[in-house]
C-alpha positions as CSV (number, residue, x, y, z in Angstrom):
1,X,35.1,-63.0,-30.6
2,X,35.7,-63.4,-34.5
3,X,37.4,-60.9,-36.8
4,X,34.8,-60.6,-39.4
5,X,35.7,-60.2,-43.3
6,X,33.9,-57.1,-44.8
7,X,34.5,-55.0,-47.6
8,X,33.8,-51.0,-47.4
9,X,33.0,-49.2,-50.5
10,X,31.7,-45.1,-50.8
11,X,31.9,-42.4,-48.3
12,X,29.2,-40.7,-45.6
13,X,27.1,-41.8,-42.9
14,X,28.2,-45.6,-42.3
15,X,25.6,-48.3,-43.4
16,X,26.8,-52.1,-42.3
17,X,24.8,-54.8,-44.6
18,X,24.4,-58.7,-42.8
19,X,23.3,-61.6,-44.9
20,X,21.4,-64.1,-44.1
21,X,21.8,-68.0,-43.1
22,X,24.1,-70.0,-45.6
23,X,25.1,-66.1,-47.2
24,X,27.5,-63.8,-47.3
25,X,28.6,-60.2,-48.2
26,X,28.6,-61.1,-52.0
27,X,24.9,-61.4,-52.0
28,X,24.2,-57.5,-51.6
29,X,27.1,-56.6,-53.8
30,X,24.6,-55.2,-56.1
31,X,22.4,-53.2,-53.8
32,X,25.9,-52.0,-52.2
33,X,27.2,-50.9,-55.1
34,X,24.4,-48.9,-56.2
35,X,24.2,-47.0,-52.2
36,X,28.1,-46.6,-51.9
37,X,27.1,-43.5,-54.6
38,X,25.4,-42.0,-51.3
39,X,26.9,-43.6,-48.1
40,X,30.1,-45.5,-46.8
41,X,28.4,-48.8,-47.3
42,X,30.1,-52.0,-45.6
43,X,29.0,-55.8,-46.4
44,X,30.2,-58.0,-43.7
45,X,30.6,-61.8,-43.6
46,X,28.8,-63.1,-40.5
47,X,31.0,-65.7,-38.4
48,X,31.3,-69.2,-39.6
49,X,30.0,-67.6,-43.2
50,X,32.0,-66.5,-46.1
51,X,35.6,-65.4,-45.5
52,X,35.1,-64.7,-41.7
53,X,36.8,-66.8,-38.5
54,X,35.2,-70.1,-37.7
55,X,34.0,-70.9,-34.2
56,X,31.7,-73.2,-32.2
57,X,29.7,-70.5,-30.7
58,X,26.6,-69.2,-33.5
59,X,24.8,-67.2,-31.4
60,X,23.0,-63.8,-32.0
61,X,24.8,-62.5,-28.7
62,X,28.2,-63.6,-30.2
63,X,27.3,-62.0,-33.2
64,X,26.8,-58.3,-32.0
65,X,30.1,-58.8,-30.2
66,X,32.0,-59.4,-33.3
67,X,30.1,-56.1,-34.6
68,X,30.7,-54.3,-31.8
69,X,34.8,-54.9,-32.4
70,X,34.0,-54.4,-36.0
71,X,33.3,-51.0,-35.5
72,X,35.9,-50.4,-32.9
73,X,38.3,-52.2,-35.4
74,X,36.8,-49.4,-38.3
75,X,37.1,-46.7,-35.3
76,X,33.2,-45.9,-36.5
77,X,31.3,-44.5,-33.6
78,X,27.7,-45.9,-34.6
79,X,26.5,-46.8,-38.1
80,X,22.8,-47.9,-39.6
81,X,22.4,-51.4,-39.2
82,X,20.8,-53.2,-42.1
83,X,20.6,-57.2,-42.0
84,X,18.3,-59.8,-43.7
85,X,16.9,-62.7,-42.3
86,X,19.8,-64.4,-39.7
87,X,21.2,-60.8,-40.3
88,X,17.8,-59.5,-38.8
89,X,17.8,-61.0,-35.9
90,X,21.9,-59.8,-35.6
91,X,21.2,-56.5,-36.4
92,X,17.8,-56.2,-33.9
93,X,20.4,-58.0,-31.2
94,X,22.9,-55.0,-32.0
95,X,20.1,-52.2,-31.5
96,X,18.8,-53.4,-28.3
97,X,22.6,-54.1,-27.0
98,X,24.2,-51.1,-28.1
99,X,21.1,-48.4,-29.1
100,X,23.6,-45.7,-28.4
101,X,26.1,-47.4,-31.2
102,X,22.8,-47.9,-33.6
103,X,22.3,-44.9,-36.1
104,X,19.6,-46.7,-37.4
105,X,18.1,-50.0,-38.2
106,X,16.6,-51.7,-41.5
107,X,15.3,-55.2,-41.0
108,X,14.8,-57.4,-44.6
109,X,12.0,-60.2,-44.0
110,X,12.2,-61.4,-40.8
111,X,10.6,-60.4,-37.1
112,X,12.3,-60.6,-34.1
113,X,10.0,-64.3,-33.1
114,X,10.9,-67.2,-33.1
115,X,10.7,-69.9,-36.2
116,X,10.6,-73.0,-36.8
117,X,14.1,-74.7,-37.3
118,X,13.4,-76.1,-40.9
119,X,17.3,-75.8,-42.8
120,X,18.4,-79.1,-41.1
121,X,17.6,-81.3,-44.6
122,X,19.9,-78.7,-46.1
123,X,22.8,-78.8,-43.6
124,X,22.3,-82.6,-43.5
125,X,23.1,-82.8,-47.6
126,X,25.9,-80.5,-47.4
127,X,27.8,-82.5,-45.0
128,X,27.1,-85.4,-46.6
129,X,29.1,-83.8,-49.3
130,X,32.2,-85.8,-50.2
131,X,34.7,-82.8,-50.8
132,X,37.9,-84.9,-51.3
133,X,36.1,-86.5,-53.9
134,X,34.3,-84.6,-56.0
135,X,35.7,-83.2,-59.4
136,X,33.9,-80.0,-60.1
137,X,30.9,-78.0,-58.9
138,X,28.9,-80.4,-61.5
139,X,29.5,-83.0,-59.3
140,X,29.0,-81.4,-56.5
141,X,25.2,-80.4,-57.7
142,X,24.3,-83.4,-58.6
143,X,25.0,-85.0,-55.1
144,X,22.8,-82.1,-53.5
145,X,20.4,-82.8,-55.7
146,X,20.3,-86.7,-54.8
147,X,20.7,-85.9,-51.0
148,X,17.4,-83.8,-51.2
149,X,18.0,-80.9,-52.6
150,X,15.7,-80.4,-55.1
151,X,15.1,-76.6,-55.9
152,X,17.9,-75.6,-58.4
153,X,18.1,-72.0,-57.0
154,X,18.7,-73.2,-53.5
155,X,21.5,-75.8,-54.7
156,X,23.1,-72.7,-56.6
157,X,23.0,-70.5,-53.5
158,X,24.6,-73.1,-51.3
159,X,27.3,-73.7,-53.8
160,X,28.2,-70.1,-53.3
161,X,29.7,-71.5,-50.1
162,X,32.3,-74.2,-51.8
163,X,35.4,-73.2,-52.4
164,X,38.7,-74.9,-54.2
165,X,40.8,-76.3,-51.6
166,X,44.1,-77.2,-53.0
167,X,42.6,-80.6,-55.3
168,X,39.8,-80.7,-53.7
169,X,37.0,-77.9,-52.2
170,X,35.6,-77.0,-48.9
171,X,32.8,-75.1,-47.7
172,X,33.2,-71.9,-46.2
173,X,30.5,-72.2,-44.0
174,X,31.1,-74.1,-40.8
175,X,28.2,-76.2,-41.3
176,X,28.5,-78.5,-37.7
177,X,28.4,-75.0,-35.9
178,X,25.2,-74.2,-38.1
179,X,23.7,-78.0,-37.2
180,X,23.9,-77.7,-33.4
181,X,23.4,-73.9,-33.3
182,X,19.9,-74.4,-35.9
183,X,17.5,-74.0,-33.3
184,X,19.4,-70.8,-31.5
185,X,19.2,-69.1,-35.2
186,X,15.3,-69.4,-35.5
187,X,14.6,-68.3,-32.0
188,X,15.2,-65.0,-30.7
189,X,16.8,-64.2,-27.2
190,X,14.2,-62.3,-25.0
191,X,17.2,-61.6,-22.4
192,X,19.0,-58.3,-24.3
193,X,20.6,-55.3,-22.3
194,X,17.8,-53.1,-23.6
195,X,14.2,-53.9,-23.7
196,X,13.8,-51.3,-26.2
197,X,15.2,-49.9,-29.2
198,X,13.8,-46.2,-29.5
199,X,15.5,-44.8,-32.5
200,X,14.4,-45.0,-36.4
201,X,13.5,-48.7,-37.7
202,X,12.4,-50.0,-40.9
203,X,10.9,-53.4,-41.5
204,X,10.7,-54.9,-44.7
205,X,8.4,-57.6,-45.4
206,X,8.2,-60.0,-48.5
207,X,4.9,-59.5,-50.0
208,X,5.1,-63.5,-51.2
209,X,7.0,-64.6,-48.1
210,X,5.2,-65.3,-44.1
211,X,8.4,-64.2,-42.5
212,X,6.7,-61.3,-41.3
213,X,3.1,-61.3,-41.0
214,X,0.3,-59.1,-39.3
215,X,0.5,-61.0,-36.3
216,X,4.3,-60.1,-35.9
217,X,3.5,-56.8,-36.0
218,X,3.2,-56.4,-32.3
219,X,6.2,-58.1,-31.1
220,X,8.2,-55.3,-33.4
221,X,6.1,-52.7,-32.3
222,X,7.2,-53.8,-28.7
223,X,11.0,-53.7,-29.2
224,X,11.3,-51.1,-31.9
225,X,8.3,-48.5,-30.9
226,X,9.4,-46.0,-33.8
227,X,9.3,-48.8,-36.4
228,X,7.5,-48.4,-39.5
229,X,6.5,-51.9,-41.8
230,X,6.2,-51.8,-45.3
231,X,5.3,-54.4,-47.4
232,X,7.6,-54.8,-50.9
233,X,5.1,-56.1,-53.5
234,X,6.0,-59.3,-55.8
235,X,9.4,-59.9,-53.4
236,X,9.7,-63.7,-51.9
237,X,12.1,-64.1,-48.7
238,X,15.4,-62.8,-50.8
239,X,13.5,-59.1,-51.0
240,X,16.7,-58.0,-52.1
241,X,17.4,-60.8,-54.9
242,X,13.7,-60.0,-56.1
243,X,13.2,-56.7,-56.0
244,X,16.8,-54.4,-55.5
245,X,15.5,-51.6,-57.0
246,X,12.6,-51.8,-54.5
247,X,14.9,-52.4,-51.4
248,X,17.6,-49.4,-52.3
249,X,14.6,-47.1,-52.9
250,X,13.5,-47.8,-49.3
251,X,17.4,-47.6,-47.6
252,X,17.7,-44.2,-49.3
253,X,14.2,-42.8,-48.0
254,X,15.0,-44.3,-44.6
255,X,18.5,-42.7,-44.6
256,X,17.5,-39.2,-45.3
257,X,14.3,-38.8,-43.7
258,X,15.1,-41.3,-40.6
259,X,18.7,-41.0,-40.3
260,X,19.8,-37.5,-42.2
261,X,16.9,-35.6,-40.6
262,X,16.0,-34.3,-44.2
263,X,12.7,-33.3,-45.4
């Protein structure tokens, strides 16, 4: 078990937000900021992400048990469960663990199938980082970039993860638990408590991303037989970076007609 780092903003029916691989928290500040208006709305760092606890295990069944004692920890009997990508698959785990401690669930671009493990080129560059030596996050850049990064936006969003270490800088991310566990975070366990989820669900798919395609649709249908899948036009895999408005629109809806029981 690791004591996750979260940050709770807003008051009402409890909404917990997981990020996806290499993310954390910070990544839905906006959207969070905007649904704390409505709900008590509460970003979590995943383990071995962010500010949260390091440890060898990255599983999606260790997962929900740090979320299960984060909402012991918050003395919260159930909240809606929202996660994106890695977050998904944690937040599907959760549901069909602990459907009576589910409210509700909102899945961002991703199915609960398994994937190809394809992040080990980015793992790979990061640990080939040389942290004591490095000067600035210039520095730092440019050696991504000549390991193999090559997409500016992705080099940005892993830099999110270095951090000033007395001279020098670390990663927050506890990349050698990511390498070994790569192939455990694209699958998805088949062996959960429940085979079902039976409450609300909301699955939202990329428009410009295969995460979730029409093929998946049976698979969620399966586990989540009350789940509805909408499509959020001109979004990539980061619906949320792309389109926030778009993504907040749906939570709300989803919360008052799924989860309020309004009209």
């Amino acid at each position: 078990m690791v004591k996750l780092n979260y940050n709770s903003n807003g008051e009402g029916k409890p909404l917990l937000i997981l990020h996806g691989l290499f993310g954390s928290s910070r990544n839905w500040n906006a959207v969070a900021k905007e649904l704390a208006a409505d709900y008590r709305v509460i970003t979590v760092d995943l383990r071995n992400h962010g500010d949260s606890g390091h440890d060898p295990d990255m599983t999606y069944p260790a997962m929900v048990v740090d979320l299960v004692q984060l909402l012991d920890e918050l003395a919260l009997p159930d909240a809606v469960m929202l996660g994106h990508s890695m977050g998904g698959k944690a937040a599907m785990g959760f549901a069909l663990s602990h459907p009576d401690r589910t409210a509700g669930l909102i899945v961002v671009d991703i199915a609960p199938v398994s994937y190809p493990p394809g992040h080990m080129p980015l793992i790979r560059a990061m640990q080939s980082l040389p942290l004591s030596e490095i000067a600035s996050r210039g520095d730092a850049e440019t050696h991504l970039q000549a390991a193999g990064v090559d997409e500016p936006l992705i080099r940005q969003f892993l830099l999110q993860n270095l951090a000033r270490d007395g001279g020098g800088y670390r990663w927050r991310l506890n990349l050698e638990a990511l390498r070994r566990h790569l192939a455990d975070l694209a699958s998805f366990p088949d062996d959960w408590p429940h085979s079902s989820y039976a409450g609300p669900a909301c699955f939202l798919a990329g428009e410009r991303s295969d995460y979730i395609l029409p093929r998946h649709h049976g698979e969620i249908i399966r586990l989540f037989p009350e789940a509805v899948i909408e499509t959020v036009e001109s979004a990539g895999h980061w619906v949320h970076a792309d389109r926030p408005e778009a993504v907040i629109a749906a939570v709300r809806t989803f919360m008052e007609k799924s989860v309020n029981g309004e009209s």
